[in-house]
C-alpha positions, 0 to 999 in steps of 0.5 A, spaced: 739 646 457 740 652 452 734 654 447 737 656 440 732 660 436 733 661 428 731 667 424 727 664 420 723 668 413 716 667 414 717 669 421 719 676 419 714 677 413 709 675 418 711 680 423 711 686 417 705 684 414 701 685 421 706 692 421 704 694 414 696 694 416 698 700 422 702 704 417 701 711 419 700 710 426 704 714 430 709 711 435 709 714 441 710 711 448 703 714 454 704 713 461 700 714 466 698 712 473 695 706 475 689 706 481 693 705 488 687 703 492 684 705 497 689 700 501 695 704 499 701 704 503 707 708 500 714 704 499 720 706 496 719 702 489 712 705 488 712 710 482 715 704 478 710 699 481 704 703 478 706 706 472 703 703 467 703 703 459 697 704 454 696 704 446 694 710 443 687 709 439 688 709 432 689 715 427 682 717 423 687 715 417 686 708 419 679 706 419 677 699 419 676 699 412 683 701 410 686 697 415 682 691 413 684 692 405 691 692 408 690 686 411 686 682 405 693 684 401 697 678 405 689 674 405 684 675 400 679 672 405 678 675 410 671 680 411 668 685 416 662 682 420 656 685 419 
């Protein structure tokens, strides 16, 4: 059995809604060195194995506040907690 998906419109605009919230962070792509232990045992694969990835923290530019006014602009209801 082979699934088949369709492009489907509101999929896309959903998934551009959640991207225009994050406008104006930059796109970058940090590595860094994952903990190996204090049971380490080098092999051939390791520095694929514990690199990993992180996100970046928000720009100043992008405070809750404003992330939430872009966020009401595709649901009016939406609220910070206290």
């Amino acid at each position: 059995m082979r699934l088949q998906f369709k492009q489907q419109k509101f999929q896309a605009d959903a998934a551009k809604a959640i991207l225009d919230v994050f406008v104006g962070q930059p796109y970058l792509t940090p590595t860094y060195m994952m903990d190996r232990g204090i049971n380490y045992q080098q092999n051939l694969t390791d520095d694929e194995d514990f690199m990993g990835w992180r996100n970046e923290p928000a720009v100043p530019e992008l405070t809750d506040k404003v992330m939430l006014e872009r966020l009401k602009e595709f649901h009016p209801l939406l609220t910070l907690p206290p």
